[in-house]
C-alpha positions in Angstrom: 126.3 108.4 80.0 129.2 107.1 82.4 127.0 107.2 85.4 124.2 105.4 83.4 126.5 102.6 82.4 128.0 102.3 86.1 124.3 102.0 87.1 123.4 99.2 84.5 126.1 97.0 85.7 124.2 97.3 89.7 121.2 95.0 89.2 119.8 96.7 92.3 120.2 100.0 90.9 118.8 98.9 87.6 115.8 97.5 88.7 115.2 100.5 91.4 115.6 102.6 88.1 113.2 100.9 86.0 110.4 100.8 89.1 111.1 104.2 89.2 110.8 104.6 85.4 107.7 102.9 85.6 106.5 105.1 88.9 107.0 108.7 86.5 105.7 107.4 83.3 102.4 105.9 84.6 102.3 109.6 86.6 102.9 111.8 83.5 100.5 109.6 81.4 97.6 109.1 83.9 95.2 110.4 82.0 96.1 107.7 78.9 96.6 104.7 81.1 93.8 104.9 83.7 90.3 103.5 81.7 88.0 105.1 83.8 87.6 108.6 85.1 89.1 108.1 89.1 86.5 110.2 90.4 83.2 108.7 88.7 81.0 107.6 91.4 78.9 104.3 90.0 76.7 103.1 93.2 74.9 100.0 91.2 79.1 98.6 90.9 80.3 99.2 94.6 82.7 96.9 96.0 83.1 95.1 92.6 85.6 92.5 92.5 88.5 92.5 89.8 87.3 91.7 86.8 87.4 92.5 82.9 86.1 95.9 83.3 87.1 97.1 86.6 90.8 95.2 86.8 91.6 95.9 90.4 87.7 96.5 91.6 86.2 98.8 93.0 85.5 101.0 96.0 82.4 101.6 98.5 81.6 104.4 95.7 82.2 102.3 92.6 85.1 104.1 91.7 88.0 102.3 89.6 90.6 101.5 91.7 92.9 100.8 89.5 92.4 104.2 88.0 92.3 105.5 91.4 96.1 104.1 91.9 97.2 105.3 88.5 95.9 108.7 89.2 97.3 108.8 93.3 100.9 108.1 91.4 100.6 111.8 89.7 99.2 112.8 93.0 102.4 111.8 95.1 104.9 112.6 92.3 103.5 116.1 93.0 103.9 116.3 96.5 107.6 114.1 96.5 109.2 115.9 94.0 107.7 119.4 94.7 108.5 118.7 98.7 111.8 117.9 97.8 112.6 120.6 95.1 112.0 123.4 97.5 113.8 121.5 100.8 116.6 120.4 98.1 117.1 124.1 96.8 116.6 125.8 100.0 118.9 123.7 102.0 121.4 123.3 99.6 122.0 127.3 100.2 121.9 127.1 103.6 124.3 124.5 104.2 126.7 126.0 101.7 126.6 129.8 103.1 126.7 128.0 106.7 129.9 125.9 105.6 131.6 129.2 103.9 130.9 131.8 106.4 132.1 133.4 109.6 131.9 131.0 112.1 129.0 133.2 114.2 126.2 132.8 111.4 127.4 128.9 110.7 126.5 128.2 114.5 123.3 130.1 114.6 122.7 128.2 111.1 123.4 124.7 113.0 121.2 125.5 115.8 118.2 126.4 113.5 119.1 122.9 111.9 119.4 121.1 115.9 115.7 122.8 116.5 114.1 121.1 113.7 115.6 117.5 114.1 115.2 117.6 117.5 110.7 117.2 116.2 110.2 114.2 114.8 109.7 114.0 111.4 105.7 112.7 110.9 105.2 115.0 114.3 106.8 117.6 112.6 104.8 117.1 109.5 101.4 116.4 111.4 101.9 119.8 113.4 102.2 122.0 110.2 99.4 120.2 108.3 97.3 121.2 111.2 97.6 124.6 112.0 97.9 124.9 107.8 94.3 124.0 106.2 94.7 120.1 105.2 95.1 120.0 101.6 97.9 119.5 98.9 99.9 122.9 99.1 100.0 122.1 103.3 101.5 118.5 102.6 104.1 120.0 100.4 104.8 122.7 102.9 105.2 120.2 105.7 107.0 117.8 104.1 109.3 120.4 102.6 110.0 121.6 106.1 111.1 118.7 107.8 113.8 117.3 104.6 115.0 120.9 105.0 117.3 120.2 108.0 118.8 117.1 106.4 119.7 119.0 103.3 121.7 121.7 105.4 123.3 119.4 107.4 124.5 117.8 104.3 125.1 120.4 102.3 126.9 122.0 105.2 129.4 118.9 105.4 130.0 118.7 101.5 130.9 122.3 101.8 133.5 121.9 104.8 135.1 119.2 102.8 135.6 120.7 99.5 136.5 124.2 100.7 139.6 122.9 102.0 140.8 121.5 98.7 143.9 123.1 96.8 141.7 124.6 93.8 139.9 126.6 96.4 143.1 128.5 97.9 144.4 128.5 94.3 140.7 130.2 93.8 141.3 132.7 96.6 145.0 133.6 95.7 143.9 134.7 92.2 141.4 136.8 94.3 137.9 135.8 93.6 135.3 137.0 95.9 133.3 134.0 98.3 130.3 134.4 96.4 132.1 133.2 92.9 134.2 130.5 94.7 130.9 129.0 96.0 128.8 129.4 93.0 131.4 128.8 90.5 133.8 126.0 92.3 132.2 124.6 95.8 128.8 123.8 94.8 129.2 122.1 91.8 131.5 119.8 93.5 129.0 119.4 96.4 125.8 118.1 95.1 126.7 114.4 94.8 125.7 113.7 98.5 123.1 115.8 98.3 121.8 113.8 95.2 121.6 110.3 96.6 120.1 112.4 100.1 117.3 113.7 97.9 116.8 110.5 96.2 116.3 108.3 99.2 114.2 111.5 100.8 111.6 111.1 98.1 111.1 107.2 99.3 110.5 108.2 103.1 108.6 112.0 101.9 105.8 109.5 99.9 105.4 107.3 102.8 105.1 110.7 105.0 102.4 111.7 102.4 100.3 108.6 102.2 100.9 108.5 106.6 99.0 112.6 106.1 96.4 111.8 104.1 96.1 108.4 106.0 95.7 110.2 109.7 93.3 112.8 107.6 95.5 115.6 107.6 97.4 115.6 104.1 95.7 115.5 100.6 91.8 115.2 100.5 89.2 113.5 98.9 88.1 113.3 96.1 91.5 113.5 94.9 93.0 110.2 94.2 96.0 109.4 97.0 97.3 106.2 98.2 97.1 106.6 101.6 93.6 108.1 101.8 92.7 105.1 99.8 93.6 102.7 102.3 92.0 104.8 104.9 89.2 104.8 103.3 89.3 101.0 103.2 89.5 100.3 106.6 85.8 99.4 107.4 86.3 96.5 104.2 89.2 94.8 105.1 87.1 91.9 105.7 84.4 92.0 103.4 86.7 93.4 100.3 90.6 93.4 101.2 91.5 94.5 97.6 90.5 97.9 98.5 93.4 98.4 100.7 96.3 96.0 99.3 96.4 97.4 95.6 97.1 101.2 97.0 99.5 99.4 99.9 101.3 97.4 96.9 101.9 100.9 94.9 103.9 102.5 98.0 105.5 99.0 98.9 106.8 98.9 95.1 107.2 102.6 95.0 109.4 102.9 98.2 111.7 100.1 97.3 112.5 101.2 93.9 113.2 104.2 95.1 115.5 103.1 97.9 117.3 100.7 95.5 118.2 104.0 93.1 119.0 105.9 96.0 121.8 102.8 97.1 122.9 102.8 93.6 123.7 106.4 93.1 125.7 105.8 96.7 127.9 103.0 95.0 128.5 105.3 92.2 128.7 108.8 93.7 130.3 108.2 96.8 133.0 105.2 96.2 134.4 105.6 99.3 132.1 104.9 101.1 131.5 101.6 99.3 134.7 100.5 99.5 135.3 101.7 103.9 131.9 99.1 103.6 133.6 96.3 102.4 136.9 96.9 104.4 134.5 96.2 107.8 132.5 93.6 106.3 129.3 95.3 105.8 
């Protein structure tokens, strides 16, 4: 409730929230909003343009495209949130064993971490969605892998910071063993930068999923994505441009609400850093 009235009083961070609202809600209730079936091919009403029936147009199949966009919101909730559910779990408890271990496994841990970064990321991504077979579980995979080594690294530095604090020796002095100091005292008091991370992630992880299914190597068709919409568009951008600014409009509106959250929960989370912003005039 606190961190929902700091929030309200950020107008960024409320309207980020309510785009974001409006992202998950038209996902979870795709099949309620969308009028038309996304996949119903209707050759006698290709290339429509918006009108009463059809609001957005539609496609070089007939296909909705509005329905199409409602329906590619469920499909990159999928891949976003499942993408960053495994890379946030996973790499949470890497960074935190790295941070509170001997100091032989934390470098071998850090150098795993150096590897990965050292790809970038849509290379990275590109590479496993290739030797995988393209399709959704490959996209999640891939862009799982490459948030992993942001979450460690962040994780890893949370866990150096609190570890030093005065509860933790009081912790050890009563003589609890690592594994229930971590679980019990350094982790709950090391998500918050791991929070806004994951939050801002699932802006850039989306525009990594619609750049997959864009180059032809993410999601396929027939399944509704945004990306493989406006691939699919390319050959009408003359002859019917709504085919490809509709999906491009979703990721724009998408992406921003989700970086405006993401700055939000910063303000809130991590004061300090607000406030070292304002001392240098940023």
């Amino acid at each position: 409730m606190i961190l929902a009235k700091i929030l309200m009083k950020n107008r960024g961070a409320l309207l980020g929230s309510l785009g974001v609202l409006i992202f998950v809600l038209t996902a979870v209730l795709a099949p309620w909003i969308a009028p038309h079936d996304p996949n119903e091919l209707n050759l006698l009403a290709r290339l429509r343009s918006p009108s009463s029936t059809y609001w957005l147009g539609t496609d070089q199949f007939g296909r909705d495209i509005f329905s199409r966009i409602v329906w590619g919101s469920r499909t990159s909730l999928i891949v976003a949130a499942s993408a960053l559910g495994i890379s946030a779990v996973a790499g949470t408890l890497i960074g935190a064993v790295a941070g509170f271990s001997s100091s032989r496994l934390e470098g071998w841990i850090l150098r795993f971490v150096d590897i990965l970064l050292s790809f970038p990321d849509i290379l990275l991504a590109i590479a496993i969605t290739t030797i995988m077979r393209p399709g959704l579980w490959s996209t999640i995979l891939a862009i799982g892998t490459y948030n992993l080594p942001q979450v460690i690294r962040v994780a890893h530095g949370s866990v150096l910071a609190v570890r030093e604090r005065q509860y933790i020796e009081g912790a050890q002095a009563i003589g609890l063993k690592k594994h229930q100091i971590l679980f019990k005292y350094i982790l709950p008091n090391s998500l918050s930068p791991i929070v806004v991370l994951v939050t801002v992630r699932l802006a850039a992880s989306i525009m990594t999923a619609a750049g997959l299914s864009f180059l032809g190597v993410g999601v396929q068709p027939p399944t509704p994505e945004w990306g493989a919409m406006i691939s699919e568009a390319r050959t009408y951008l003359v002859t019917a441009p709504n085919l490809s600014i509709f999906p491009g409009i979703a990721i724009l509106l998408t992406v921003i609400s989700l970086n405006l959250l993401g700055d939000g929960l910063n303000d809130v989370l991590n004061p300090r850093m607000k406030s070292a912003g304002r001392s240098v005039g940023v």
